[in-house]
N, CA and C atoms as an extended XYZ file, in Angstrom:
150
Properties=species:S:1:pos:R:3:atomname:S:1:resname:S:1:resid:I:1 pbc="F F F"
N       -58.006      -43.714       43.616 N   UNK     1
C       -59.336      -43.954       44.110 CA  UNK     1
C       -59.476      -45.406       44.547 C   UNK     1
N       -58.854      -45.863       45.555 N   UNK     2
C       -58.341      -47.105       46.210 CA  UNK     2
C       -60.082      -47.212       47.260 C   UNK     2
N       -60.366      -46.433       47.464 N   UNK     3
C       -61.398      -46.312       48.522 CA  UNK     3
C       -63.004      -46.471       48.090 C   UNK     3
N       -63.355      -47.487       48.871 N   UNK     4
C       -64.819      -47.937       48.158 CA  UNK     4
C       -65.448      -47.577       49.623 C   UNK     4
N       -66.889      -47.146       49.231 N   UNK     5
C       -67.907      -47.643       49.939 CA  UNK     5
C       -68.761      -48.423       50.528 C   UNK     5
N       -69.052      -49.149       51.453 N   UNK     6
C       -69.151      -50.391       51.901 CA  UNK     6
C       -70.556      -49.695       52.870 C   UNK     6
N       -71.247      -51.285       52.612 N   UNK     7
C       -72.639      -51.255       53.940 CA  UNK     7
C       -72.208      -52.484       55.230 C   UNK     7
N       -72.512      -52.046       56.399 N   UNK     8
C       -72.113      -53.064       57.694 CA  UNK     8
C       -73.618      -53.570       57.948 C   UNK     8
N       -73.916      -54.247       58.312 N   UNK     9
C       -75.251      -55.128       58.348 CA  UNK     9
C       -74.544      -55.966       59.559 C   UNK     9
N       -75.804      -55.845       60.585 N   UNK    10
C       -75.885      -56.786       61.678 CA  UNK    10
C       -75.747      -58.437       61.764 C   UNK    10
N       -75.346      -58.861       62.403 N   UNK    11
C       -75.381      -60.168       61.935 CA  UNK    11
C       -76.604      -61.005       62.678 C   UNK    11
N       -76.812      -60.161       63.716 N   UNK    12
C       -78.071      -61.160       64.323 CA  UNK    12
C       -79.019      -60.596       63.553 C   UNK    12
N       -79.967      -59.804       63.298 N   UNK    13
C       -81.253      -59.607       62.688 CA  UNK    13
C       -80.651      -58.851       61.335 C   UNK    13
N       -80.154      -59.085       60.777 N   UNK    14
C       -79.629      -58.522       58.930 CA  UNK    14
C       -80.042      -57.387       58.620 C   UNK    14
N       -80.378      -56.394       59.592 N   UNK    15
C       -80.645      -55.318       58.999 CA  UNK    15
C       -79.463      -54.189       59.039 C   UNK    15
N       -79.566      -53.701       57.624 N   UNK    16
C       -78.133      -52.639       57.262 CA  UNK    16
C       -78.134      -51.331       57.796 C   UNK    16
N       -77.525      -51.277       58.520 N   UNK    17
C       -77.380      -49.984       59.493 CA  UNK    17
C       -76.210      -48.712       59.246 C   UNK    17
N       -75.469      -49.023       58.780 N   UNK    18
C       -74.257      -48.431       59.207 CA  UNK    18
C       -73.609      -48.228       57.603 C   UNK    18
N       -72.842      -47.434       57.297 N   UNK    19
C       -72.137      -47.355       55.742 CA  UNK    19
C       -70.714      -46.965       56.186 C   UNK    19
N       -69.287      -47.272       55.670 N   UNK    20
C       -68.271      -46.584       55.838 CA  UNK    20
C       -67.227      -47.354       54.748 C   UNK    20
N       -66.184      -46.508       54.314 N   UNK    21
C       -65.306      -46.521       53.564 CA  UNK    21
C       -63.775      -47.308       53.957 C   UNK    21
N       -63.547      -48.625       52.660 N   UNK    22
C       -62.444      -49.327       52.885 CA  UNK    22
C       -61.225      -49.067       51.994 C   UNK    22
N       -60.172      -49.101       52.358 N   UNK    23
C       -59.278      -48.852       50.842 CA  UNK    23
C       -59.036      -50.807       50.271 C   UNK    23
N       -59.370      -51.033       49.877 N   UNK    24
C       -59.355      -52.609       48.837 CA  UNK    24
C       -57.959      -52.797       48.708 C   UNK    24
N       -57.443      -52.408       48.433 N   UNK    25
C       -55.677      -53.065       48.094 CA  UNK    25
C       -54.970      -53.137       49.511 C   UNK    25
N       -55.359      -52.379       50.537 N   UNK    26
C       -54.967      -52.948       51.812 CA  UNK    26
C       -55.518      -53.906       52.275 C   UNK    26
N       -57.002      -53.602       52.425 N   UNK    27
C       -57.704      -55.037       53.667 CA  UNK    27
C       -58.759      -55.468       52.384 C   UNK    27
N       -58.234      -56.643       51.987 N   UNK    28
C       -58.723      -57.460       51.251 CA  UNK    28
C       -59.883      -58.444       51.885 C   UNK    28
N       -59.987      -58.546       53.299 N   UNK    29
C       -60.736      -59.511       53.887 CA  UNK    29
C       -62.010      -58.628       54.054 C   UNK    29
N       -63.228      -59.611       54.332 N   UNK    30
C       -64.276      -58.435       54.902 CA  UNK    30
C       -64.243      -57.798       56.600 C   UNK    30
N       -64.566      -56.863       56.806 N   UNK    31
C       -64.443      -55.868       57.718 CA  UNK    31
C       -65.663      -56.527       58.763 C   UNK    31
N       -65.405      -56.655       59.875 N   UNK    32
C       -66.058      -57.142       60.831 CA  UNK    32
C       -65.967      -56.078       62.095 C   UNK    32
N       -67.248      -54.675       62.929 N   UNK    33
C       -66.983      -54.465       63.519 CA  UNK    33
C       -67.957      -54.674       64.807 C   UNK    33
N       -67.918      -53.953       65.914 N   UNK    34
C       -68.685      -54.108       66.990 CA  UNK    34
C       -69.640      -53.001       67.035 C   UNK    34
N       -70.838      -53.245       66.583 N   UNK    35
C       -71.670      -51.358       66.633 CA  UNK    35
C       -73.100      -51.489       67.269 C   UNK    35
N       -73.356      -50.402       67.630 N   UNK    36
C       -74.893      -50.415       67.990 CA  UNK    36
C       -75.688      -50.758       67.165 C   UNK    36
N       -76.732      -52.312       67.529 N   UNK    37
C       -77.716      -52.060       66.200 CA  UNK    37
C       -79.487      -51.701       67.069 C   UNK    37
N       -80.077      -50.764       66.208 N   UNK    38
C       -81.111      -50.315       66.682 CA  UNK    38
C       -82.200      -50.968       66.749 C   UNK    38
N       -82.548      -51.829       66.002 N   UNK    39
C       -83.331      -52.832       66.115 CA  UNK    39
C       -83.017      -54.389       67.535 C   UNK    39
N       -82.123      -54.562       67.630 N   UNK    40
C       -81.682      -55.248       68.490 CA  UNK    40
C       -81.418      -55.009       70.087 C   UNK    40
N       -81.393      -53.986       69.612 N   UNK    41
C       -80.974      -52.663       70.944 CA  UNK    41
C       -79.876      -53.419       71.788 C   UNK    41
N       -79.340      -53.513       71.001 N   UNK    42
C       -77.456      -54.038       71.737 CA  UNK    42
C       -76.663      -53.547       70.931 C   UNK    42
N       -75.425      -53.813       71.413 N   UNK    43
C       -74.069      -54.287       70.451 CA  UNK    43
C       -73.711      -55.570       69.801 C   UNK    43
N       -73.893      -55.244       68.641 N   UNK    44
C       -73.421      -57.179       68.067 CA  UNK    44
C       -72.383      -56.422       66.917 C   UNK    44
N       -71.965      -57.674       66.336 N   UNK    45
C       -71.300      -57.596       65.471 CA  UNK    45
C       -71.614      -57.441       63.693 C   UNK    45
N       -70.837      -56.123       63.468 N   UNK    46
C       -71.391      -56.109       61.547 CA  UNK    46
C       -70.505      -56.377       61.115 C   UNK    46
N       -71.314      -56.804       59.697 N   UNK    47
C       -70.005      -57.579       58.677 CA  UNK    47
C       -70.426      -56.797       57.445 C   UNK    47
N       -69.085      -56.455       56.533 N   UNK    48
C       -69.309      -55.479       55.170 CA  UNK    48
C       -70.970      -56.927       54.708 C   UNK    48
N       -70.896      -55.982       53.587 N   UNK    49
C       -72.321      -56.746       52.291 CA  UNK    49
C       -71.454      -55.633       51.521 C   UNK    49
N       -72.216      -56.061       50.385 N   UNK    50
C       -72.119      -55.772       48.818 CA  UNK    50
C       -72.928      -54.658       48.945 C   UNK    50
């Protein structure tokens, strides 16, 4: 059970949008991707949170 659950949060307006699963003993760094955020109504970039 290597695989955690993780929240992606926008980085321009901080609101948490998005949820998806990391395995921890591989990618130790935080997860940075490119997603739609709805409030922003673009593409920016999310970063894991706690």
């Amino acid at each position: 059970m290597n695989r955690t659950i993780i929240t992606l949060e926008c980085n321009v307006c901080k609101e948490r949008n998005y949820t998806t699963t990391k395995n921890k003993r591989t990618m130790t760094d935080k997860l940075v991707k490119p997603k739609f955020c709805s409030r922003c109504r673009k593409h920016t970039d999310h970063k894991e949170t706690k």
